[in-house]
C-alpha positions as CSV (number, residue, x, y, z in Angstrom):
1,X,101.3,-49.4,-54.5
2,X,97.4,-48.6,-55.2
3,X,97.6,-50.4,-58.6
4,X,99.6,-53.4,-57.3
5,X,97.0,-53.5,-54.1
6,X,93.9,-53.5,-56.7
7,X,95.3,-56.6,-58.9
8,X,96.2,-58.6,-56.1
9,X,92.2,-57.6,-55.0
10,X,91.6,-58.7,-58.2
11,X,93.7,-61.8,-58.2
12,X,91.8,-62.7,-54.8
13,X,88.4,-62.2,-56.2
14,X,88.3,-64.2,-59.2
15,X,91.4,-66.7,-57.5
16,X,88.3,-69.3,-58.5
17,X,87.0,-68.4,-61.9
18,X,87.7,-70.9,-64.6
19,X,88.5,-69.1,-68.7
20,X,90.1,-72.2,-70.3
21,X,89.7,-75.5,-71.3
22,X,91.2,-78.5,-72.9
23,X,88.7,-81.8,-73.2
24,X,89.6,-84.4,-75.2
25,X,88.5,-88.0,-74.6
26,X,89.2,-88.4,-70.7
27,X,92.0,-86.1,-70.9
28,X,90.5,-82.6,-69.1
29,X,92.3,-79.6,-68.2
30,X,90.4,-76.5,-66.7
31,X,92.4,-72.9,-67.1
32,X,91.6,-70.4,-63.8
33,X,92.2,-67.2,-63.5
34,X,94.6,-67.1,-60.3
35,X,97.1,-69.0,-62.7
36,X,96.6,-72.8,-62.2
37,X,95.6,-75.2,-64.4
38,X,93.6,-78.6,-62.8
39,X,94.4,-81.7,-65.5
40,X,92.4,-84.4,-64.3
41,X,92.3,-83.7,-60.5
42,X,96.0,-82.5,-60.6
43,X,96.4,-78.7,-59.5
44,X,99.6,-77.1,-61.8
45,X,100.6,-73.8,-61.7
46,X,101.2,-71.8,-65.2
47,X,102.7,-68.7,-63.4
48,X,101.2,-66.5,-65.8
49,X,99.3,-63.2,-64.5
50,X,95.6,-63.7,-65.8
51,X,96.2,-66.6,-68.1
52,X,93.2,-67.0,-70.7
53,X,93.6,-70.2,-72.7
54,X,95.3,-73.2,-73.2
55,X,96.0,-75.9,-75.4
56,X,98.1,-79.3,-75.4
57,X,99.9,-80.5,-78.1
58,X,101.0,-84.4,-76.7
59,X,103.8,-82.6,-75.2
60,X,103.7,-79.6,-73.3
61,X,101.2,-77.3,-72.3
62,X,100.5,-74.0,-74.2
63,X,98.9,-70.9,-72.4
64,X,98.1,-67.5,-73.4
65,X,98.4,-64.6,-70.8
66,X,96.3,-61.5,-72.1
67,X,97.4,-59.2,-69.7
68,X,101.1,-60.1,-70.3
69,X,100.6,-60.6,-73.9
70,X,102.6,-63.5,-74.4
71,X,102.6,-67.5,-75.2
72,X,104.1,-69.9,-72.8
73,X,105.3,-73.3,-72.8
74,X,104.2,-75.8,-69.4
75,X,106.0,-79.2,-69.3
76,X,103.7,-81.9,-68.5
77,X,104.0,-81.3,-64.6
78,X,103.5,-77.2,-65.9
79,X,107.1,-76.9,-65.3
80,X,107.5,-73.2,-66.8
81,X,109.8,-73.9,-70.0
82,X,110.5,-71.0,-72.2
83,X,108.0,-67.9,-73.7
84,X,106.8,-69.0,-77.3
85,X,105.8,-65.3,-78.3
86,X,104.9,-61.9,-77.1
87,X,102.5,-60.2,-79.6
88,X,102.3,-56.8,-81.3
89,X,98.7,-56.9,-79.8
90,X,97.0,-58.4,-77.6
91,X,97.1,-62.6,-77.4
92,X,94.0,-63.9,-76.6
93,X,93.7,-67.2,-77.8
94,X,95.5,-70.6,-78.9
95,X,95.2,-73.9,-80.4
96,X,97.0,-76.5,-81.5
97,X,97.3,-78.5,-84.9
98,X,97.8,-82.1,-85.2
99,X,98.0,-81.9,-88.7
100,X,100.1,-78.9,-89.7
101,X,102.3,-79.6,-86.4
102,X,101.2,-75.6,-85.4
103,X,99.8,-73.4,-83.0
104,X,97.1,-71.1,-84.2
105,X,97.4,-67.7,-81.8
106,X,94.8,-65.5,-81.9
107,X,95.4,-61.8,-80.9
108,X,92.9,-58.7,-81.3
109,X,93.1,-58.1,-85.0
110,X,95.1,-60.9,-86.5
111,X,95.3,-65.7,-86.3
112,X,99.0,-66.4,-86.3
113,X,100.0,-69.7,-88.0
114,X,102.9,-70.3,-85.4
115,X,105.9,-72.8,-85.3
116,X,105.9,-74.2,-81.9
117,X,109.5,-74.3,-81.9
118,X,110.8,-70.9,-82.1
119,X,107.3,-68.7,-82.5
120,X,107.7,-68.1,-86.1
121,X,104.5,-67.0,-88.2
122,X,104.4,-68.7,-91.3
123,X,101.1,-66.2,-92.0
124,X,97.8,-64.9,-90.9
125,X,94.5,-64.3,-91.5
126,X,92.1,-61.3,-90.3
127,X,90.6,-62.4,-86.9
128,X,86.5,-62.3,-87.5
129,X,86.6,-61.1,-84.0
130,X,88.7,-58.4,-81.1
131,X,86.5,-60.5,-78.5
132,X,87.6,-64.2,-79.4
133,X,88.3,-65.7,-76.1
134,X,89.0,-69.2,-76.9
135,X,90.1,-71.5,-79.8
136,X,90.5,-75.3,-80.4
137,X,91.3,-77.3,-83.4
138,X,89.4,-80.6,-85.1
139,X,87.4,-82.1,-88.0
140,X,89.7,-80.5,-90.0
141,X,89.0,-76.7,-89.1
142,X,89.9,-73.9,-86.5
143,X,86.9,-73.2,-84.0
144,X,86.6,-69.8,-82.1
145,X,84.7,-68.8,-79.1
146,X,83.7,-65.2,-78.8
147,X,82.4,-64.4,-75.4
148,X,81.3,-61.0,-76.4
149,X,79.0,-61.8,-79.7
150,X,78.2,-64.8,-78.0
151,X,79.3,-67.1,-81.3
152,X,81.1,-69.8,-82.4
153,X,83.1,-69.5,-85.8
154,X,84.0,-72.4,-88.2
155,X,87.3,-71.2,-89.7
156,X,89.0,-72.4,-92.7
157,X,93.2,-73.2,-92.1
158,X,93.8,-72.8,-95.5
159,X,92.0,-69.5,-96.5
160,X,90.5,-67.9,-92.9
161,X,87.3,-67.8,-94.3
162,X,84.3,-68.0,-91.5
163,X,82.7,-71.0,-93.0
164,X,80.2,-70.8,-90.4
165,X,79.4,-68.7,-87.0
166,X,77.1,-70.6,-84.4
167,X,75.0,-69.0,-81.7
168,X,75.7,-70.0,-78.5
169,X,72.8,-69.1,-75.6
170,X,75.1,-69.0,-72.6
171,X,75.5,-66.3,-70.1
172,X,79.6,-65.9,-70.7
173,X,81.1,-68.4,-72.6
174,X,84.9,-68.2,-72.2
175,X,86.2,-71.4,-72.7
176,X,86.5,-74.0,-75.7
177,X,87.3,-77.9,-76.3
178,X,86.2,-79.3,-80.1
179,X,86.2,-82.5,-80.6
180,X,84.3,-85.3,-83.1
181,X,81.5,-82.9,-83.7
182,X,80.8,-81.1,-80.0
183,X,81.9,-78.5,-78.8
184,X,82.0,-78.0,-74.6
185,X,81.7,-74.3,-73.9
186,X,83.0,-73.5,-70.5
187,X,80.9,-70.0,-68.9
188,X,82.6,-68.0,-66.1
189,X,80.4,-69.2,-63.4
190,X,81.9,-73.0,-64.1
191,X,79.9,-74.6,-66.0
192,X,80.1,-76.4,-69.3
193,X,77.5,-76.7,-71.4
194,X,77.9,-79.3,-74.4
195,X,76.8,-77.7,-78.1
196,X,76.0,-81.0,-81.1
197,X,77.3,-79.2,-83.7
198,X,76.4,-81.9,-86.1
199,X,72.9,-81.1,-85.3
200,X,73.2,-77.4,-87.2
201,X,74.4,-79.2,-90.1
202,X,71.3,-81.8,-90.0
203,X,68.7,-79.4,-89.5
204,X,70.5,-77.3,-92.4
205,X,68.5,-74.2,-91.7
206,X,67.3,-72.4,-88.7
207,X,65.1,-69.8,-88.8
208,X,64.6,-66.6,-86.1
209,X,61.7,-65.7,-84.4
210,X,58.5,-62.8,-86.8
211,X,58.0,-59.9,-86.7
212,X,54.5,-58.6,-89.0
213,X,54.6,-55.9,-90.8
214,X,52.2,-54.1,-93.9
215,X,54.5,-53.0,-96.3
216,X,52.8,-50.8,-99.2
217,X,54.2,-50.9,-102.4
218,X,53.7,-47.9,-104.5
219,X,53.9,-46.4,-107.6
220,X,52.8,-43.5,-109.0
221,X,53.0,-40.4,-112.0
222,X,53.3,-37.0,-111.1
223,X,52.1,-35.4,-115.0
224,X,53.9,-32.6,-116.8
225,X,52.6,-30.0,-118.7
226,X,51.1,-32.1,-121.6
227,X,49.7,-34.5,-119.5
228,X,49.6,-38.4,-119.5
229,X,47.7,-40.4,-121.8
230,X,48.6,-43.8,-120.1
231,X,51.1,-44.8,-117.4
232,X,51.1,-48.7,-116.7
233,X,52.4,-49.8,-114.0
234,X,53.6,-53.3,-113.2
235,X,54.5,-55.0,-109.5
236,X,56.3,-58.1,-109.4
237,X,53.7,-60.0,-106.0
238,X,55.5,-62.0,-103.3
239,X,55.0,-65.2,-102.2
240,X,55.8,-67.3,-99.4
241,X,59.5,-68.0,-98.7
242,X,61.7,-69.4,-95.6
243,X,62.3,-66.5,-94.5
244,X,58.9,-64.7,-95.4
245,X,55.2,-65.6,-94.7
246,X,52.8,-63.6,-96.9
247,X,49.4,-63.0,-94.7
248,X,47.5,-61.0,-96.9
249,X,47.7,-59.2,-100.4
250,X,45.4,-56.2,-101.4
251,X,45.7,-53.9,-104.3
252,X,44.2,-50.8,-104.3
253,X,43.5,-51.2,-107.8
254,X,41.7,-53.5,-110.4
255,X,45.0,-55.8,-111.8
256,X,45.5,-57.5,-114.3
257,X,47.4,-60.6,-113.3
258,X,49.6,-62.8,-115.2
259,X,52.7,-65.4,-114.4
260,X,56.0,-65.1,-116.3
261,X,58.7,-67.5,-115.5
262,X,57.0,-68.3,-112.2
263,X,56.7,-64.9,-111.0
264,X,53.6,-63.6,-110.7
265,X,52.6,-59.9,-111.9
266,X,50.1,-57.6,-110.9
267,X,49.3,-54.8,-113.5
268,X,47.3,-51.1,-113.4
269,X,46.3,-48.7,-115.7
270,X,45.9,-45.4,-115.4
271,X,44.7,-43.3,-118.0
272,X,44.2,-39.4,-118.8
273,X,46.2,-38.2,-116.1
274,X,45.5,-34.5,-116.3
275,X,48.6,-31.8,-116.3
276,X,49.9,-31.3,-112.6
277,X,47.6,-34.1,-111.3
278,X,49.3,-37.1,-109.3
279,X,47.9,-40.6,-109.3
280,X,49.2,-43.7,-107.7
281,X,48.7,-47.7,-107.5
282,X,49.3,-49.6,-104.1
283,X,49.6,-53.3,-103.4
284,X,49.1,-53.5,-99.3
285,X,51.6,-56.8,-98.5
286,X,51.1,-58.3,-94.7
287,X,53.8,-60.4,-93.7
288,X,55.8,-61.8,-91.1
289,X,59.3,-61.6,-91.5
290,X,62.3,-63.9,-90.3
291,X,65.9,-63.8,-90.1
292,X,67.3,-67.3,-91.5
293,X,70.7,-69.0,-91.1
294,X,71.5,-71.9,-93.3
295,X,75.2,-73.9,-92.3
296,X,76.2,-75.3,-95.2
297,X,80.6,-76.5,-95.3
298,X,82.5,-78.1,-97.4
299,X,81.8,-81.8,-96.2
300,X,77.9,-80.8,-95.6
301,X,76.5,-79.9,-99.5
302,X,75.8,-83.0,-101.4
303,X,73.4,-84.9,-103.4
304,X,71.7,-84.0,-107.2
305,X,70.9,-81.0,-109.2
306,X,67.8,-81.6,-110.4
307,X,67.5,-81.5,-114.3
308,X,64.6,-78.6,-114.2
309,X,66.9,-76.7,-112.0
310,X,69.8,-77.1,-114.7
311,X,68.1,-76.5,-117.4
312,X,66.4,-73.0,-116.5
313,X,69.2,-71.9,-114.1
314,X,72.2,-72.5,-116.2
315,X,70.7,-70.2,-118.9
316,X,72.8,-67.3,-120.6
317,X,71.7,-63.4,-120.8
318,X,72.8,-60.5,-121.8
319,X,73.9,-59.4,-118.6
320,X,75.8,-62.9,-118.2
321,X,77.4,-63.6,-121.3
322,X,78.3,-66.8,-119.7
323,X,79.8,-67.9,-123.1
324,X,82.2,-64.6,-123.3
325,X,86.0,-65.5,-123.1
326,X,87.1,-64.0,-120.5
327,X,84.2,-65.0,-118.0
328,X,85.6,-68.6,-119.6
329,X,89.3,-67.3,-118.5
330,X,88.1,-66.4,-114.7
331,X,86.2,-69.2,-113.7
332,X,89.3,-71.4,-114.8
333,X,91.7,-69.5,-113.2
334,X,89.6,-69.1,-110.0
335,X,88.3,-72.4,-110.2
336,X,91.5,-74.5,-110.9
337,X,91.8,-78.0,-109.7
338,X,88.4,-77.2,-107.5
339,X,86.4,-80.5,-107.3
340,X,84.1,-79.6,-103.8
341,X,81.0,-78.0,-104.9
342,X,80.9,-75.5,-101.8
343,X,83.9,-74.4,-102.3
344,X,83.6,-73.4,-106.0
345,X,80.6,-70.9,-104.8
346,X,82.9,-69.8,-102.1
347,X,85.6,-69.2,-104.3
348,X,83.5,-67.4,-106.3
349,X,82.0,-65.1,-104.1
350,X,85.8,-64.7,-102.7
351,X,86.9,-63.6,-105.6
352,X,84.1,-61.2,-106.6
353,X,84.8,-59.3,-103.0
354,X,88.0,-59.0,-103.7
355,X,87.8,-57.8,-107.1
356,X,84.9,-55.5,-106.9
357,X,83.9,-52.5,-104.7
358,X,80.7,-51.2,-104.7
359,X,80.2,-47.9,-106.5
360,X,76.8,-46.8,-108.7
361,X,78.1,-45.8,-112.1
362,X,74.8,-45.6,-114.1
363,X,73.3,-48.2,-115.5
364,X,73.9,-52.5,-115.6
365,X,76.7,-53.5,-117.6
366,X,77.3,-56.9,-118.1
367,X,79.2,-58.9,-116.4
368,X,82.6,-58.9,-118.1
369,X,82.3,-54.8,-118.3
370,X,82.0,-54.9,-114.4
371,X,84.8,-57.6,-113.7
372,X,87.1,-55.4,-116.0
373,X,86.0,-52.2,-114.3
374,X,86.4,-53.9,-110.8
375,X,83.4,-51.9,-109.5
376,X,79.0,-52.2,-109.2
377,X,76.3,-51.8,-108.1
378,X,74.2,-54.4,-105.9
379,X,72.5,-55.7,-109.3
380,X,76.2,-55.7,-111.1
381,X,77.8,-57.8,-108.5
382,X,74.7,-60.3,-109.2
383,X,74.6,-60.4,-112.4
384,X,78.8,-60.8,-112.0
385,X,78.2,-63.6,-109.9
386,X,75.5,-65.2,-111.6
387,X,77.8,-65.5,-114.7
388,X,80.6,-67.0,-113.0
389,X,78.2,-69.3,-111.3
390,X,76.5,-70.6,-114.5
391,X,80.2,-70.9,-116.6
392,X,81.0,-73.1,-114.2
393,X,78.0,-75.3,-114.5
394,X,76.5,-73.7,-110.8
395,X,72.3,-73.3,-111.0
396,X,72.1,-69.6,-109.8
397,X,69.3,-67.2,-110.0
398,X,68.5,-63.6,-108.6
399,X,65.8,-62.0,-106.1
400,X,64.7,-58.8,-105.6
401,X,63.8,-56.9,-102.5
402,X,62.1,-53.9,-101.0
403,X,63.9,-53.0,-97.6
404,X,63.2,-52.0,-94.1
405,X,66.4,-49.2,-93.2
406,X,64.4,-47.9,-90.2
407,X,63.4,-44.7,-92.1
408,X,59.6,-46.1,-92.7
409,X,60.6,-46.1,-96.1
410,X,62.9,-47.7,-99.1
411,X,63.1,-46.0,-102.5
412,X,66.4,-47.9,-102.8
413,X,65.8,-51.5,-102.6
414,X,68.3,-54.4,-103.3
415,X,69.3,-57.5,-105.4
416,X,71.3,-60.4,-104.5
417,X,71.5,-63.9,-105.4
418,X,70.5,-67.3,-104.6
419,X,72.3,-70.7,-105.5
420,X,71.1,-73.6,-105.3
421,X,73.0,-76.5,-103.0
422,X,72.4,-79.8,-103.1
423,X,70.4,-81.2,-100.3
424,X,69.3,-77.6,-99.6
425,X,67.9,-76.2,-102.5
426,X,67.8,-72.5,-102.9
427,X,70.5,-70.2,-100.3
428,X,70.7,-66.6,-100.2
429,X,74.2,-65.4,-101.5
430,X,74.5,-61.6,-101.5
431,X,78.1,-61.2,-103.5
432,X,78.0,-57.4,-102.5
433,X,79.1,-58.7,-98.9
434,X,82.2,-60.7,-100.3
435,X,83.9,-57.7,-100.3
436,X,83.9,-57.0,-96.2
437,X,87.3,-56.6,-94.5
438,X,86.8,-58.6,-91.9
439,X,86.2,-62.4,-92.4
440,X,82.6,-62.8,-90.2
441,X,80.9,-60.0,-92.2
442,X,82.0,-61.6,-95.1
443,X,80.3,-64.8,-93.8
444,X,77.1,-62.6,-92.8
445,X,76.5,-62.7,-97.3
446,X,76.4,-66.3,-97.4
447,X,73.8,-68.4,-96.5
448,X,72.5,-65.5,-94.1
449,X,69.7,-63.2,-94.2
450,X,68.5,-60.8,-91.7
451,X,64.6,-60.1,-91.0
452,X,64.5,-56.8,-93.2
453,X,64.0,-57.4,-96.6
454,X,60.6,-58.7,-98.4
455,X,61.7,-60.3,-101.7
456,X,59.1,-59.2,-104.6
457,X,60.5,-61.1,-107.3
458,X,62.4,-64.1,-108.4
459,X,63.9,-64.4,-111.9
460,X,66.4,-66.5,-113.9
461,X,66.8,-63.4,-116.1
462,X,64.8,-60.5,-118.1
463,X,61.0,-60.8,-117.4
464,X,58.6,-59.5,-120.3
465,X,57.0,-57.1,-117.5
466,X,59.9,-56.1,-115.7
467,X,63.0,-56.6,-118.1
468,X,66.5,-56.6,-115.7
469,X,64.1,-54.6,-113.0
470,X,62.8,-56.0,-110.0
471,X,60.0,-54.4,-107.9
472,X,58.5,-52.4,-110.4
473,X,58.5,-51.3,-114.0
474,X,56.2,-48.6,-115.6
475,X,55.2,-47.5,-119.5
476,X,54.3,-44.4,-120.2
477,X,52.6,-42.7,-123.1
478,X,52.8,-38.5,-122.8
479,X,53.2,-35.7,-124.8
480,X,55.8,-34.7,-123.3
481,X,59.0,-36.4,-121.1
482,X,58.2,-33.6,-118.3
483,X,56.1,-36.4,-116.0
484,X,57.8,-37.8,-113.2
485,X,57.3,-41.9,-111.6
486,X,57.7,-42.5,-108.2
487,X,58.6,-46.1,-106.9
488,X,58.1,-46.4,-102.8
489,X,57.5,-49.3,-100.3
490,X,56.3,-47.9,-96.8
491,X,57.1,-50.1,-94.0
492,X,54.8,-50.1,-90.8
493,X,55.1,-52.9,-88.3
494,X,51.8,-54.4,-87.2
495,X,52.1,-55.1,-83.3
């Protein structure tokens, strides 16, 4: 009796609280927690305990019931007609689709492409989400709320990929409507709050708020027992980015500065390094840091490749061999019949995450020896993904970072790539995150960066200073191979 007593308390409490709802046009239908639905003034009843989303399909009603874990079908008049489907997990979500005639149900783990006649999945895809509260179908594409993360995700109903995620500033969004380009986000309290999604896509990128920091990039030679005649180092100097704004630059040396493909190098010598003796070279970088989100889709990319862009970032390399016959053989296969230019990069980068898991095996093979393997490092799933890019005619280039991992030091760092879209010009693509299970941290790779990394260096391919490398590179002449180099950046945030 005391759990029976505390859900009808319950019941009584939140009798008011909307969760779903269907706008469309003038047609509008608010879900509430007590198990009602009003549709246009009209008060139905779903007889569903703690119902939390609906849909309408011309027809009949559709609403999910978490707590009972099922789909049911409402008449017009919400006449209770028959249970679609009770779920191996928990339902959470649904929507339905004009044009494959289907319902997509979302439960904790898994979307369900459902016949509306007799429940039957005809597949799924990972859900990017357990917290997905609300879903809704248009412009050619699943939309999902999740209340928890606070986001809205752009899904793909052909391949589940998270095309996009949206942030949403809204104290508890829990219900959903799409349509023409807006979404109306319904919050607990009652109101809705309309989001121009077409607006993300116009503005193309949007960047997150600074934070400064002096980041120290360091390298230095600890000498054997013979000593070091020379040690010359070299350090690939940042520049200003979207995402980073370079206040100030000081070396603690004299350098010697020249440009090599665009990217600028600062060089020191040191000379007669004495046995045991340690010596170092510093550049001091201040910058302020962002996170940046570009939204790029399918429909969203278009416009001309400029011919400089073409002609230095469709070049082969050794680490490409964009020529080799069985890169030829992949980006045909992955490729085929593909005419959209987003989608070829997202097929791409699809393909590399399901081919390749990360692993450091020594050294950077090329990139047919890593897509045989089916393994890399950060700078082989690059180079992999650079390859395919270029074969398939796709200006791509890499970048190389130092990183802030909340240690107050990287000895690490990272590589990814950057591709260049039409009508956005250069987007961050890191092909290492293509291979996440779930479908929105797959989508965190492209087009995303978060406020942690300074990029150093920029590079169609081998640079005469740094060769593959990125960061640094070093010479050294010594008697002996007993001398030791240490590469460092030190990370202190400037408040």
């Amino acid at each position: 009796m005391r759990r029976a007593l505390i859900i009808l308390l319950s019941l009584s409490l939140w009798a008011s609280k909307p969760v779903g709802l269907f706008w469309k046009g003038n047609f509008k239908a608010t879900l509430y927690l007590d198990s009602h639905l009003e549709v246009n003034g009209k008060k139905l009843r779903a007889d569903l305990v703690l119902p939390t989303d609906l849909t309408w399909d011309g027809e009949r009603w559709w609403v999910v019931s978490r707590m009972e874990n099922k789909i049911a079908a409402l008449s017009e008049n919400g006449i209770f007609q028959r249970v679609l489907l009770e779920g191996p997990s928990p339902l959470l979500a649904v929507a339905w689709d004009p044009e494959r005639k289907c319902l997509w149900g979302f439960s904790s783990s898994k979307i369900y492409k459902l016949s509306p006649q007799d429940g039957t999945s005809f597949g799924a895809f990972p859900s990017p989400s357990r917290t997905v509260s609300a879903a809704d179908y248009g412009d050619g594409y699943i939309w999902a709320l999740d209340s928890k993360k606070k986001l809205l995700y752009q899904i793909d109903p052909e391949t589940g990929w998270v095309l996009n995620f949206f942030p949403l500033d809204l104290p508890l969004p829990v219900g959903l409507s799409y349509e023409g380009g807006k979404a109306k986000i319904l919050d607990f309290s009652g109101r809705i709050a309309e989001v121009d999604i077409n607006s993300f896509f116009q503005k193309k990128v949007k960047k997150g708020p600074g934070k400064r920091w002096r980041i120290t990039l360091r390298q230095g030679i600890i000498a054997g027992g013979g000593g070091v005649q020379e040690a010359v180092f070299h350090f690939a100097v940042p520049r200003n980015r979207d995402f980073q704004e370079i206040l100030k630059i000081k070396p603690d040396f004299s350098p010697t500065y020249t440009v090599e493909d665009d990217q600028k190098i600062a060089t020191c010598r040191l000379k007669d390094i004495k046995p045991g003796e340690v010596r170092y070279c510093s550049l001091v970088v201040d910058v302020v840091l962002h996170e940046v989100h570009y939204f790029l889709s399918p429909s969203s990319v278009k416009g001309e490749i400029p011919e400089r862009v073409k002609k230095l970032y469709l070049r082969d390399g050794e680490k490409y061999d964009i020529k080799n016959p069985y890169i030829r053989k992949l980006v045909d296969q992955v490729l085929k019949g593909e005419n959209n230019y987003y989608r070829k990069v997202r097929k791409i980068y699809q393909f590399l995450g399901e081919r390749l898991h990360y692993e450091l095996a020594g050294g950077w093979n090329p990139a047919p020896v890593v897509l045989k393997r089916g393994s890399g490092s950060c700078s082989e799933y690059t180079f992999s993904f650079i390859s395919l890019l270029r074969a398939a005619g796709i200006p791509a280039r890499y970048v190389g970072s130092v990183v802030e991992r909340g240690t107050g030091y990287d000895w690490v760092f990272h590589r990814w790539a950057e591709v260049y879209f039409p009508g956005y010009g250069w987007v961050p693509v890191d092909a290492q995150h293509g291979d996440k299970p779930n479908p929105l941290d797959a989508a965190t790779g492209f087009g995303f960066l978060p406020a942690k990394f300074l990029v150093t260096t920029e590079a169609v391919g081998p640079l005469p200073s740094l060769g593959w490398t990125y960061n640094f590179s070093h010479e050294v002449k010594a008697r002996s191979t007993d001398y030791r180099v240490i590469e460092v950046a030190i990370w202190e945030e400037i408040k």
